[in-house]
N, C-alpha and C positions, 0 to 999 in steps of 0.2 A: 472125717476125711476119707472117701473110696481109696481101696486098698492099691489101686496104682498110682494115685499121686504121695500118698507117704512115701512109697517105695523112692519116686522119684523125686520126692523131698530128699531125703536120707541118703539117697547118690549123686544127689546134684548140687545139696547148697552148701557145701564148704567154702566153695569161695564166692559165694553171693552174702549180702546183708543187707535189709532193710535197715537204714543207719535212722531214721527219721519217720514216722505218718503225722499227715496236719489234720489237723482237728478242727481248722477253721473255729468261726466265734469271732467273739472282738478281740481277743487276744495271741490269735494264731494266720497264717495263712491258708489258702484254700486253691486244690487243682491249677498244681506249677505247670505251664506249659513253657518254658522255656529251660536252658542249661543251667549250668553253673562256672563259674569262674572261681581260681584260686589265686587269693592273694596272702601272700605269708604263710600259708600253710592253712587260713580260713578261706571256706565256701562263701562265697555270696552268690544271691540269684532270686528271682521273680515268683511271686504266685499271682495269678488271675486274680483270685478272688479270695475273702477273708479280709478280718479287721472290722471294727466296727459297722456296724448297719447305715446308711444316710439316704431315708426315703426322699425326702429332696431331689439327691441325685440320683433315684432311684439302683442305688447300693443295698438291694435288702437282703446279699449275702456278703456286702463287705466290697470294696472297692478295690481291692488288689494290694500286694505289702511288698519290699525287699525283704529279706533276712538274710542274716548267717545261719553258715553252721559248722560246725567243729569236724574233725575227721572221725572225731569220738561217737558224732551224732549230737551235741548238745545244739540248740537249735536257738535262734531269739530273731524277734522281728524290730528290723532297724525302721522302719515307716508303714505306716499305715495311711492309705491314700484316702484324700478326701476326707483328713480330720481336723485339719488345721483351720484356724478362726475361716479365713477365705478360700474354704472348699469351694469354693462353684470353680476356680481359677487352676487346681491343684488335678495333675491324671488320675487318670481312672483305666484297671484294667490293662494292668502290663503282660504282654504277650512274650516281649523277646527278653533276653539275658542281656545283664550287663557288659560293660567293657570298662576295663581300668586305663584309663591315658593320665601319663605321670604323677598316677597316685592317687587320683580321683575317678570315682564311679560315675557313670554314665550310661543312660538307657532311654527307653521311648516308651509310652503307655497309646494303649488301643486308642483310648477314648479320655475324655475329660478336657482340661483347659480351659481357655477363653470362648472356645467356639464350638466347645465338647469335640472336636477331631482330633486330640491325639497332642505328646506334648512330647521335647525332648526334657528331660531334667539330668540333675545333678544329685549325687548324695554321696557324705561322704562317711566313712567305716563305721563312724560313731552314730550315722544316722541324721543327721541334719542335710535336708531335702531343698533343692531351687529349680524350678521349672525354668527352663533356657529360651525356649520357643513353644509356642502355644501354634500347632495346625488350622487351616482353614480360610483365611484369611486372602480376598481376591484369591484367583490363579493358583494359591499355594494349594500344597497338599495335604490331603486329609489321611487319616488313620493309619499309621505309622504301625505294623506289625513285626519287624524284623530287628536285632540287633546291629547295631552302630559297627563300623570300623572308622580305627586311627590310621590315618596315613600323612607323617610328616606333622601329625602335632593339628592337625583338622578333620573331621569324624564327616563320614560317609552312611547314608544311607537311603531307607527306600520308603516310599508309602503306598500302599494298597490302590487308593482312588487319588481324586484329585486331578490337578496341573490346569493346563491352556486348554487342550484340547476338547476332554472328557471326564464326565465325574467322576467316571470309574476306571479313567485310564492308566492316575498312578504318578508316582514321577519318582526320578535320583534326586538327594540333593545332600549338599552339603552345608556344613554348619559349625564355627567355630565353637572354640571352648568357655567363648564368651558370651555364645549365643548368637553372633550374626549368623542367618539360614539365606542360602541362595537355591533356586530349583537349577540343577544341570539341566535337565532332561525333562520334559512330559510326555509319555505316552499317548498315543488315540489318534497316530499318521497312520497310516494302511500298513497295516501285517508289521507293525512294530512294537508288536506285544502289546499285553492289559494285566495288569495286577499285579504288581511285585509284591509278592507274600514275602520273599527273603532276603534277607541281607548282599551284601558284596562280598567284594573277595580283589584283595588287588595282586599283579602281574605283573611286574617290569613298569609301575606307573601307570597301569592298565587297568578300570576296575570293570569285572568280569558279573553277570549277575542272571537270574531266572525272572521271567514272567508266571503268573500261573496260565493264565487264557492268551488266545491273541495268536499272533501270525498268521503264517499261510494257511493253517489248517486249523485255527483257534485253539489249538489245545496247547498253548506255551509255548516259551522261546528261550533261548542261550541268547543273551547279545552281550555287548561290551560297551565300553560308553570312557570317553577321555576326561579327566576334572577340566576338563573346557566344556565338555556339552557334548562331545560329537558322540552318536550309537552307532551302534552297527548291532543287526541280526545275525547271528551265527548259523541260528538252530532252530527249527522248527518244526516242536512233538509232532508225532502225527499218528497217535494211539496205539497200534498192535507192535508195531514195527520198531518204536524207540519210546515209548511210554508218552504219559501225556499227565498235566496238571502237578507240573514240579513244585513244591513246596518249599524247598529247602536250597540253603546255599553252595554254591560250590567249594569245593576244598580243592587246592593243587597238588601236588604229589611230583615232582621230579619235571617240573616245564608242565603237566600236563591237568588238564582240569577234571574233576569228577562229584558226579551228583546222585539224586533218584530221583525220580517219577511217582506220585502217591497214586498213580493209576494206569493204565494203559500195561501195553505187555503180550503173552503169550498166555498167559492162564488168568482162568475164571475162576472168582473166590465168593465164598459162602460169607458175606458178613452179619453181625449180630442186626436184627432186626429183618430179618429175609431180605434186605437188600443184598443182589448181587454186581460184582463191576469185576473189570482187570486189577488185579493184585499188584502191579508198578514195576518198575524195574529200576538199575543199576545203571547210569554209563559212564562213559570218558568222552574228552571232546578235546583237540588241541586247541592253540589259542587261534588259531586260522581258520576254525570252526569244521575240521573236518570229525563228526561225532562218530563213535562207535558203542551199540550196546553190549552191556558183560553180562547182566544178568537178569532175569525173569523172573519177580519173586510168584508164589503158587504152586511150587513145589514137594508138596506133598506138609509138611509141619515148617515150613522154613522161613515161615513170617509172611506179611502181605500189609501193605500200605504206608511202604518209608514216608515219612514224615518231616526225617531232620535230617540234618545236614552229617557227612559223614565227615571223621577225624583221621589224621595218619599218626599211627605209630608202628617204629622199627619198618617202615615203610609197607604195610599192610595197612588196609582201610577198616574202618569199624562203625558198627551204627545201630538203630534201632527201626522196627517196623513199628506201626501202632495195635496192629493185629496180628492175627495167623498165631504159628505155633504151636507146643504141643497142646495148651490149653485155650487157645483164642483171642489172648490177651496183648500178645506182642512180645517182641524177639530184644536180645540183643545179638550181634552177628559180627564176624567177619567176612571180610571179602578180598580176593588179593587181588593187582590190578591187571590179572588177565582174567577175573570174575569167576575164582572159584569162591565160594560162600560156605559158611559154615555159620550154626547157631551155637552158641555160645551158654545164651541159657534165655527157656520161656518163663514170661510171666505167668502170674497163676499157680502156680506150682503148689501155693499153701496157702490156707487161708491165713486173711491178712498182708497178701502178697499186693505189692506194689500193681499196676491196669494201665496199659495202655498210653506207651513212652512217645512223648511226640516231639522231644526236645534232644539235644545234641549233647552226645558225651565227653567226659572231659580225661586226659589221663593224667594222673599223680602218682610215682612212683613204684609202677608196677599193679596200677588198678585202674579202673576205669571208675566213675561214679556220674552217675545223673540222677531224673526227675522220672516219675509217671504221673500223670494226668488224674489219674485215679486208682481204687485201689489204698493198699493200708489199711491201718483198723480201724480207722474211720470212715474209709471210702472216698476219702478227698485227695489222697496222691499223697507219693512217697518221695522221698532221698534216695536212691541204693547206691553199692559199694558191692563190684567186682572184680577181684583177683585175676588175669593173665595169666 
């Protein structure tokens, strides 16, 4: 290891831990992009990929898994997608984290199902899996990327493409616990967004949410949307000025909503592969849509291409980049909500170091813990556990 990063090993990781690396295989998970949730005091949450091979479904690193994991780090995989007698039927490729609604687990897979677009399912702590709604289907939407919310005992969410309009316009929809799915909303009227990459967020019965593409200026939107159907635009990116191609959901904070932008900004960033682009930003938006930017990330080592969706604790914001940094690899950060920023601590720091965090942190008792993408000692992404 070059002699400035031991140094910054040795100053820096007390209160970091990789609790976890996957090893993928048929027996492990493979590059989490999603969070984690705690129930009882256990982790559950998603890996893309890992679990058995099923060239069929052309799985030839494994179709995506749940698991636990202990605060300890002791790790087990509650499912493995696409193993069960009638895999053709079963998701594939879980993008977002779960959600616990009274006591049962719930989540959405990229792809797989009846119609291979994406599926919502069921699983519960012990690991026994039921697919609720299979995507694709007429009008319905396709490819479910973002995590579910409960509201009132009925689970919200979003899909990437799909609806009435357009294939890749997207849509809200809702969908009981029982599996009935209705579309609220479909994307693809003029300058009313395209691609909901993220989840919701609800308001006073409001549910709040991000486009990535679309609007006035194609590059995303803030809108809102009633569990009746009605949208409204809020906000629309417009790249230097207030970032563009939001990824991530919004969080509230005190009446008031906040998010980032995985691009767009004030500074130009060096990313790995000589591609170059805006670094993203930080902002707030009330619920009347009037937005305002906090921060610019490109900053000199201060992370570049938020990803996920940021968390409140003690009424400070928290989150992760997928890049930048001291070492390239991605930040975790705070931010307070008149956009001062502070890193916390970069990835990379040691080999074996968790790569490139694209998922949403969670707090437990005075620590923060999430996912990397990549990274660990195997290269397939980590668990980590950081101290406050």
């Amino acid at each position: 290891m070059p002699q400035s990063r031991a140094l910054a090993a040795r100053a820096g990781l007390s209160n970091y831990k990789v609790l976890y690396s996957f090893r993928g295989g048929d027996r492990d998970g493979a590059k989490p992009r999603a969070g984690l949730i705690d129930v009882g005091g256990t982790l559950y949450g998603t890996t893309q990929f890992g679990g058995p091979v099923n060239s069929t479904l052309h799985c030839y690193t494994g179709c995506g898994t749940v698991f636990s994991i202990t605060l300890g780090g002791t790790e087990s995989v509650l499912h493995a997608f696409a193993t069960k007698r009638h895999a053709e039927s079963d998701g594939q490729y879980p993008l977002a984290g779960l959600i616990d609604a009274g006591g049962t687990l719930y989540g959405t897979t990229g792809f797989g199902g009846t119609y291979n677009r994406g599926t919502v399912f069921t699983i519960s702590s012990s690991g026994s899996e039921q697919v609720l709604h299979s995507f694709g289907a007429a009008s319905d939407g396709t490819y479910p990327y973002a995590t579910l919310i409960d509201v009132g005992g009925t689970l919200y969410g979003t899909t990437s493409n799909g609806g009435t309009y357009s294939s890749i316009g997207g849509t809200v929809f809702s969908i009981t616990t029982a599996g009935t799915e209705n579309i609220l909303y479909s994307f693809g009227l003029k300058d009313d967004g395209q691609s909901p990459l993220a989840g919701l967020v609800d308001l006073g019965g409001m549910l709040y949410g991000t486009t990535n593409s679309g609007g006035a200026y194609k590059h995303g939107t803030i809108f809102s949307v009633t569990t009746g159907g009605e949208e409204n635009v809020l906000h629309s990116f417009d790249d230097h000025k207030s970032g563009k191609f939001p990824y991530a959901a919004l969080v509230q904070l005190k009446g008031k909503l906040y998010g980032t932008t995985g691009a767009g900004g004030t500074f130009v960033c060096s990313r790995r592969g000589n591609h170059r682009g805006y670094c993203g930003t930080a902002f707030s938006i009330m619920p009347d849509g009037i937005e305002t930017a906090l921060y610019d990330f490109g900053q000199g080592a201060d992370g570049a291409g938020p990803a996920a969706a940021l968390i409140t604790v003690g009424g400070k914001l928290y989150g992760t980049t997928s890049s930048g940094g001291a070492y390239g690899y991605g930040t975790v950060f705070s931010l307070t909500p008149g956009g001062k920023e502070k890193v916390l601590y970069s990835f990379g720091t040691t080999d074996g170091d968790g790569q490139e965090p694209v998922a949403p942190l969670i707090a437990l008792d005075g620590t923060l813990y999430g996912t990397t993408a990549n990274g660990g000692a195997s290269g397939l992404g980590t668990v980590f556990a950081l101290k406050l």
